[in-house]
C-alpha positions in Angstrom: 13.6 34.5 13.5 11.9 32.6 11.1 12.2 28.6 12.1 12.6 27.8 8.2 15.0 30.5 7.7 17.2 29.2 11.0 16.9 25.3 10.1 18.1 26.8 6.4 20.5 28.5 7.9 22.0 25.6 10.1 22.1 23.4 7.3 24.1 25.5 5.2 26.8 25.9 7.8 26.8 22.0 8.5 27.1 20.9 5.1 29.6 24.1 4.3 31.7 23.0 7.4 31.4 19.0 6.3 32.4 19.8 2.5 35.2 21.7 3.6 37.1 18.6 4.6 35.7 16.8 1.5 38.4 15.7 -0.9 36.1 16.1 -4.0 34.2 19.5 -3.2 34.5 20.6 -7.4 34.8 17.4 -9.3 36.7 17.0 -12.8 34.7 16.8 -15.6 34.5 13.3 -17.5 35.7 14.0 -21.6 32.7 14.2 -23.8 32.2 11.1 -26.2 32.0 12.6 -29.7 30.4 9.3 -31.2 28.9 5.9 -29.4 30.7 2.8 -29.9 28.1 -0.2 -29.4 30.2 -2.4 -30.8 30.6 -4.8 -27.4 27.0 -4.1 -26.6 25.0 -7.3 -26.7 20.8 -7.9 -26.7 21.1 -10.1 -23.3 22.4 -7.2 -21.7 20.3 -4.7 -23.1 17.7 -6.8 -22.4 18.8 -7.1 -18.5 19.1 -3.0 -18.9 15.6 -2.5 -19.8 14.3 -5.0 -17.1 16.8 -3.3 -14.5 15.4 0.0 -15.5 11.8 -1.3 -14.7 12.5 -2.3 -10.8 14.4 1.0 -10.9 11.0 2.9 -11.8 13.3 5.2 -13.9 10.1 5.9 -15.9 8.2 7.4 -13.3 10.8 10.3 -12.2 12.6 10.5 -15.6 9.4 10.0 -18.7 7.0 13.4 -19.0 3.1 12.3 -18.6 1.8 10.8 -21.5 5.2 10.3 -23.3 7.3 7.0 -24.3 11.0 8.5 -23.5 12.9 9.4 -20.4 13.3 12.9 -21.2 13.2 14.4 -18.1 11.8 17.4 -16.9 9.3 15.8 -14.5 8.2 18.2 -11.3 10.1 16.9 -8.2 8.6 18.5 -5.6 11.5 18.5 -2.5 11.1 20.3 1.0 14.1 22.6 -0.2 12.6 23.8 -3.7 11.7 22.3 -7.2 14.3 19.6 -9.0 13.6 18.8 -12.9 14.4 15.3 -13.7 17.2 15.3 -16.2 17.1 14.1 -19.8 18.7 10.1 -19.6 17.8 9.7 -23.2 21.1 9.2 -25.7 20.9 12.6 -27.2 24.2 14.4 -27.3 23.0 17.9 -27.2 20.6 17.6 -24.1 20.8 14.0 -23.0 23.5 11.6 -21.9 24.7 10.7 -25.5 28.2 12.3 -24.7 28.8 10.0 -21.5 31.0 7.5 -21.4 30.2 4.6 -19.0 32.8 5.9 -16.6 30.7 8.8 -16.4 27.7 7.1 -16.1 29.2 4.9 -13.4 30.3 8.1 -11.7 26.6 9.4 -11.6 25.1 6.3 -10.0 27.9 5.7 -7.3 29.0 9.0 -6.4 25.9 11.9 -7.9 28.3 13.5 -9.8 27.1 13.7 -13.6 29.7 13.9 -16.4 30.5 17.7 -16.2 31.2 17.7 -12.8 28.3 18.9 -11.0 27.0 17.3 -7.6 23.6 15.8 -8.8 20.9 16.2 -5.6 20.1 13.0 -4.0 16.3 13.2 -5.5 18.2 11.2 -7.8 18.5 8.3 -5.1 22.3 7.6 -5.7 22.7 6.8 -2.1 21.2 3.3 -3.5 21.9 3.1 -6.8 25.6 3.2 -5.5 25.7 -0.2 -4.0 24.3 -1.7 -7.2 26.8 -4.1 -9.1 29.0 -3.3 -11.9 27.6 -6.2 -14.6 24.2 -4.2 -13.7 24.9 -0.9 -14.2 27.0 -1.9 -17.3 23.4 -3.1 -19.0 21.2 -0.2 -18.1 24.2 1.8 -19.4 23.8 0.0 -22.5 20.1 -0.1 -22.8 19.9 3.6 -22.1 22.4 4.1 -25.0 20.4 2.1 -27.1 17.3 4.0 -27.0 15.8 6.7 -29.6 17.7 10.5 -28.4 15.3 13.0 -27.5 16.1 16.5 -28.0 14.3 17.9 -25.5 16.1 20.6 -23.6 16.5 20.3 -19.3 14.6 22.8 -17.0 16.2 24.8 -14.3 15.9 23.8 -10.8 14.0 25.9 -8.3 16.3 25.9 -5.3 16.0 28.7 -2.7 19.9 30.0 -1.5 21.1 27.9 -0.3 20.1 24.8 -1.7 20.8 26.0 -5.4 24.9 25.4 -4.3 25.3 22.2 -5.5 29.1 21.9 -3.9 27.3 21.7 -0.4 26.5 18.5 -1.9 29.8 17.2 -0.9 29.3 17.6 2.5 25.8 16.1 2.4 27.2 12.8 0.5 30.1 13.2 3.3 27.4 12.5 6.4 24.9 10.7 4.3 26.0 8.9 1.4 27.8 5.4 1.9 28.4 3.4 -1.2 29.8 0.0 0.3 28.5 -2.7 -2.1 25.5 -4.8 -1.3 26.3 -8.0 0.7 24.7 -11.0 0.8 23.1 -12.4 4.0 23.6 -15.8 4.6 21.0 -16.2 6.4 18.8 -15.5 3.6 18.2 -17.8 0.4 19.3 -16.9 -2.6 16.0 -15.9 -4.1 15.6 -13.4 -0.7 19.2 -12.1 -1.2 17.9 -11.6 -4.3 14.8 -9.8 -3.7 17.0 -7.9 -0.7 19.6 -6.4 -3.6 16.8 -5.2 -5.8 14.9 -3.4 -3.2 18.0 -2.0 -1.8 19.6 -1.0 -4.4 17.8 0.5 -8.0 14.5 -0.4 -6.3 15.6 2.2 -3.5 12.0 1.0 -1.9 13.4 2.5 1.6 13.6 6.5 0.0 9.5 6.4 0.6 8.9 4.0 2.6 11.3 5.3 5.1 10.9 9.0 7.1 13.9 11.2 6.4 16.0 14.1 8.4 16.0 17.7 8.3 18.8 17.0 5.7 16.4 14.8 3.3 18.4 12.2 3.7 16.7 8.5 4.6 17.1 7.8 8.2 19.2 5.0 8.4 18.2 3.6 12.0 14.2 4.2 10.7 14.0 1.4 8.2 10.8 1.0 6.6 9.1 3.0 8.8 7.1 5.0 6.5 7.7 8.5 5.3 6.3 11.0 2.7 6.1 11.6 -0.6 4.3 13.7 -3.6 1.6 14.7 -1.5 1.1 11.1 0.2 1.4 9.1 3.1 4.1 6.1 2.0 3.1 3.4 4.5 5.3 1.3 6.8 6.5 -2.1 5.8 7.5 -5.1 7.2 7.6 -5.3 11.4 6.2 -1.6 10.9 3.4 -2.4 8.9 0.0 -1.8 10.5 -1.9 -4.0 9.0 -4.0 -6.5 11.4 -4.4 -9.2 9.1 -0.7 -9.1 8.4 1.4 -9.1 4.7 2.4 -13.1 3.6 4.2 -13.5 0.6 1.4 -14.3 -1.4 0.0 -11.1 -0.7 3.3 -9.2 -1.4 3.7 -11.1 -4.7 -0.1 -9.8 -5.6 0.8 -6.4 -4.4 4.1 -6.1 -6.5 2.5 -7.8 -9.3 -1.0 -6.3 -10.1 -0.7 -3.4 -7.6 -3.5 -5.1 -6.1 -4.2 -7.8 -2.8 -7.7 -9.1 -1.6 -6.4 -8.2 2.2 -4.9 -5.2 1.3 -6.5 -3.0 -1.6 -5.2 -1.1 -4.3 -2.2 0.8 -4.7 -2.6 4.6 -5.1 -0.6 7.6 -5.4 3.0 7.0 -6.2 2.9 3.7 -5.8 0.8 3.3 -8.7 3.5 3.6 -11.6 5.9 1.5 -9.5 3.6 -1.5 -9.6 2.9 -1.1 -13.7 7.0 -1.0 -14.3 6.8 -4.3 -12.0 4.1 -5.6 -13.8 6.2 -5.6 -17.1 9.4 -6.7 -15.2 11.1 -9.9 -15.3 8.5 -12.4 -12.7 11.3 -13.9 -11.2 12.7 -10.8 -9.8 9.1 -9.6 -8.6 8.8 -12.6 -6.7 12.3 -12.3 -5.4 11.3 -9.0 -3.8 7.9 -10.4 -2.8 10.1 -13.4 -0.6 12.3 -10.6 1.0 10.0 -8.8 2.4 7.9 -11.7 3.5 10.9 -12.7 5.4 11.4 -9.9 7.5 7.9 -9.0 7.8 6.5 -10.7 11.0 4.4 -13.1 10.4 0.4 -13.9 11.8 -0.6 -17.7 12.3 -3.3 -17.8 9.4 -6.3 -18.7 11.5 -6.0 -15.3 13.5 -5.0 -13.4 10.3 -8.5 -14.9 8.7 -10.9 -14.4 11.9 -9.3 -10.4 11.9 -10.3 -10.5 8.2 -14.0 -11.5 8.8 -14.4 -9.1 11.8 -13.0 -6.2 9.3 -15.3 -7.5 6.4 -18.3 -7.8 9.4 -18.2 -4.2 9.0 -19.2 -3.6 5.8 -22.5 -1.6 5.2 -25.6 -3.2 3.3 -26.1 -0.7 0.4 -29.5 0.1 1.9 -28.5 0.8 5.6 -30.0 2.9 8.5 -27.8 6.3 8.5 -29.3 6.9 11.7 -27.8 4.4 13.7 -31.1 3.7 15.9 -29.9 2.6 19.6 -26.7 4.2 19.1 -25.5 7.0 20.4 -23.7 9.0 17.2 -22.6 12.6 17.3 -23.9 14.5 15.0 -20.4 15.0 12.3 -21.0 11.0 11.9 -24.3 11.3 11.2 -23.9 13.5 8.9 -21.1 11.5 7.4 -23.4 8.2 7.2 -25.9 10.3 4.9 -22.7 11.6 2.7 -20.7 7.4 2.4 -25.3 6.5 1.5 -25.2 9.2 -1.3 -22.1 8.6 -2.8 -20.1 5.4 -1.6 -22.0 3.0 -0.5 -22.7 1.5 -4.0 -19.2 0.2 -4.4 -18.1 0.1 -1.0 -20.8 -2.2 0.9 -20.5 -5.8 1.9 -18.2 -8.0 -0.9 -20.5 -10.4 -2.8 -18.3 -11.1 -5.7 -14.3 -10.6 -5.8 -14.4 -7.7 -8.2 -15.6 -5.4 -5.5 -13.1 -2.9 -3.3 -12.0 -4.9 -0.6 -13.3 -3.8 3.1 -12.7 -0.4 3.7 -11.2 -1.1 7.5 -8.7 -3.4 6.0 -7.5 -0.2 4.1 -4.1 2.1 4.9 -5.7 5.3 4.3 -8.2 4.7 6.7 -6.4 3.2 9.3 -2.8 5.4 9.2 -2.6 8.3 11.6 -3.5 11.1 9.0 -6.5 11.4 7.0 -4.1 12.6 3.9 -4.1 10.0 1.7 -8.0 9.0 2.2 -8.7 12.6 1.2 -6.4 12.3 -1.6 -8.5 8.9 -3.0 -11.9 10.6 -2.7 -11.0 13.8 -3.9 -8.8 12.7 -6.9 -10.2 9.1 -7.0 -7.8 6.4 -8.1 -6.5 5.2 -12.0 -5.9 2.1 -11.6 -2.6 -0.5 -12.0 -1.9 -2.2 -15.5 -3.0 -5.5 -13.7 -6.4 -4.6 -12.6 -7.5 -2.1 -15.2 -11.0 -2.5 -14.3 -10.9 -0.9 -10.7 -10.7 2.1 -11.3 -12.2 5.0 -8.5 -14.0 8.0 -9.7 -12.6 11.3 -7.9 -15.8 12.3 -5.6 -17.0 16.3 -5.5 -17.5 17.5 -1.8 -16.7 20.3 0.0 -14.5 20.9 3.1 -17.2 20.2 5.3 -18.5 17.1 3.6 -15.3 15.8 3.6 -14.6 16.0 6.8 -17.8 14.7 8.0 -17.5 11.5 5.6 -13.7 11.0 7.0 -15.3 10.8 10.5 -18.0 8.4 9.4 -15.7 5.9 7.8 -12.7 6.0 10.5 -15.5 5.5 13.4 -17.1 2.9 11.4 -14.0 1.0 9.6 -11.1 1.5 11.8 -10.8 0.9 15.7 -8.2 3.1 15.5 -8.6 7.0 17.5 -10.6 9.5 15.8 -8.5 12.2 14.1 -8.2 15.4 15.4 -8.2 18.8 13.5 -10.0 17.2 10.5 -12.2 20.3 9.7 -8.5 21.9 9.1 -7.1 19.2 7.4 -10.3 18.6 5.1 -9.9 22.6 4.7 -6.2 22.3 3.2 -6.9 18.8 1.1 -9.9 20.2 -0.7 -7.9 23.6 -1.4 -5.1 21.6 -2.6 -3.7 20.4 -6.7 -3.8 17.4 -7.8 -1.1 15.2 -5.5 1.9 14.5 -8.4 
């Protein structure tokens, strides 16, 4: 038998089995409004709304490519099939302009949207349910204040069983827990902060965290890194594998610009989180930026500067020897070495001034286990963060071959990390692969 088609097939009779036992299997619908009432809506909390929605990155699953409105029907691309993002825009036809904000409560805390329908958890309620009332009152409110879009929702593309959405109930039954957030006193106020916004409508932990055969986070693998859209979604905090370690400066550069002199530039999905951040309210940015500095380990800063010079030690003089006299280099580096002289050298070679790529070996793509998201940058390049709109990567043409060969130049050169294995198959699939969403 298939191994898909029996892991399918196990999941529907755990989550049929769980839901039967669930008290709210076929939820009630939530009466229509026939006309919005703004009257107790106020510009502080609108205001609050539209920063809340920022942190929340509502923009990136929710606003179509080179739009200005949340109205949906964004490709999310799921191990079980494809999910459309909904419309969140105040229409009353296609949108949300007919919810009320008991409905809209309903659809944060429980995934249930206003007709009744289980919502799938690519909608990251499981997080969005601890958030506070006052909180979700504003986004309600800023959402309702924003021009309606009539633009009509897409059908998922769910494979039986998947397309059941009252299996839901037994999914939210094993998975979803919506205790409020709690504040830990062992943390300031500005890292309780910084904890509630990541926890909650940041939902940082539904990438940056692996999930289960269910797709639901695993709980007891915190921020240990996971997948998503076609990229590796590195580890944080104790997890991170960094040498030269994260401090909260570099956070705070991270989250701000999308960009850190130890760390590099973000990429992939990460990009659009760090532009919402980069318009959102600082003190909330830097909230997050002290959380995570506080669980994250930290690295006395005299060894977390000589590990930076040995990285940077590495770096290539634009005019170097590709043949690596008085070494002994198999041949697929060798090649390599020519390929990185051709076409990468003239940005990635010894820093002189600040406004070149930091050292590659400091990077996450060339230090992770899998060669995905390194392929990913060469192949598709990188557009760069609101904040540093001037480092921008240009995608790089090379075949399977080449790109394999380049990948095992730059881990043996950059990374003391093991060679990777199977790279003429993995360079095979990258360069026959789309665009990573």
């Amino acid at each position: 038998m298939n191994k898909k088609i029996a892991m399918s097939g196990t999941l529907a009779v755990v989550l049929v089995a769980t839901a039967v036992v669930s008290v709210d299997v076929f939820p009630s619908e939530i009466k229509p409004l026939t006309s919005l009432d703004q009257a107790g809506f106020s510009d502080d909390q609108i205001e609050l709304g539209h920063n809340l929605t920022l942190i929340g990155d509502c923009t990136s699953c929710h606003r179509p490519k080179g739009t200005k409105h949340m109205s949906g029907g964004v490709t999310l691309p799921t191990p079980f099939g494809t999910i459309y993002s909904t419309n969140i825009t105040p229409d009353f036809q296609n949108g949300i302009g007919s919810w009320s904000y008991e409905a809209f409560e309903r659809s944060m805390r429980d995934g249930i949207d206003r007709e009744g329908n289980h919502l799938y958890p690519a909608f990251p309620y499981d997080h969005f349910a601890a958030t506070t009332d006052e909180d979700l009152t504003a986004i309600y409110q800023f959402l309702m204040t924003r021009e309606p879009i009539a633009s009509e929702p897409k059908q998922n593309e769910l494979s039986f069983p998947f397309s059941l959405r009252p299996l839901l109930a037994g999914w939210k039954l094993l998975f979803h827990n919506k205790a409020p957030f709690e504040a830990d006193p062992a943390l300031t106020v500005e890292e309780n902060r910084g904890s509630y916004l990541a926890n909650t409508l940041g939902h940082c932990s539904a990438c940056h965290s692996p999930r289960n055969m269910f797709g639901a986070v695993k709980k007891n693998s915190f921020f240990e890194g996971g997948e998503a859209e076609g990229w590796i979604i590195p580890p944080l905090a104790e997890h991170s594998i960094s040498t030269v370690g994260w401090d909260i400066d570099d956070y705070a550069d991270y989250l701000f610009d999308g960009w850190s002199e130890k760390h590099g530039i973000a990429g992939g999905p990460m990009t659009e989180v760090v532009d919402n951040l980069y318009e959102a309210n600082e003190d909330d940015v830097f909230a997050i930026a002290a959380w995570l500095a506080k669980i994250t380990p930290p690295i006395e800063p005299d060894k977390s500067s000589k590990r930076f010079k040995a990285i940077a030690s590495l770096d290539l003089p634009e005019d170097f020897d590709v043949t690596f006299v008085g070494q002994d280099v198999p041949p697929n580096i060798l090649s390599g070495a020519q390929i990185f002289k051709g076409k990468c050298v003239k940005c990635h070679k010894a820093r002189l001034v600040k406004s070149q790529p930091v050292s590659l070996g400091l990077s996450f793509s060339v230090n992770d286990d899998s060669p995905k998201n390194l392929f990913n940058i060469i192949l598709k390049g990188i557009e760069p963060p609101l904040g540093v709109s001037s480092r921008k990567m240009q995608a790089i043409s090379l075949s399977e071959e080449e790109l394999a060969a380049v990948a095992s130049f730059v881990r043996w050169r950059f990374s003391d990390q093991a060679e990777w294995m199977n790279l003429a198959t993995d360079a095979k699939e990258a360069a026959s692969a789309g665009p990573p969403h």
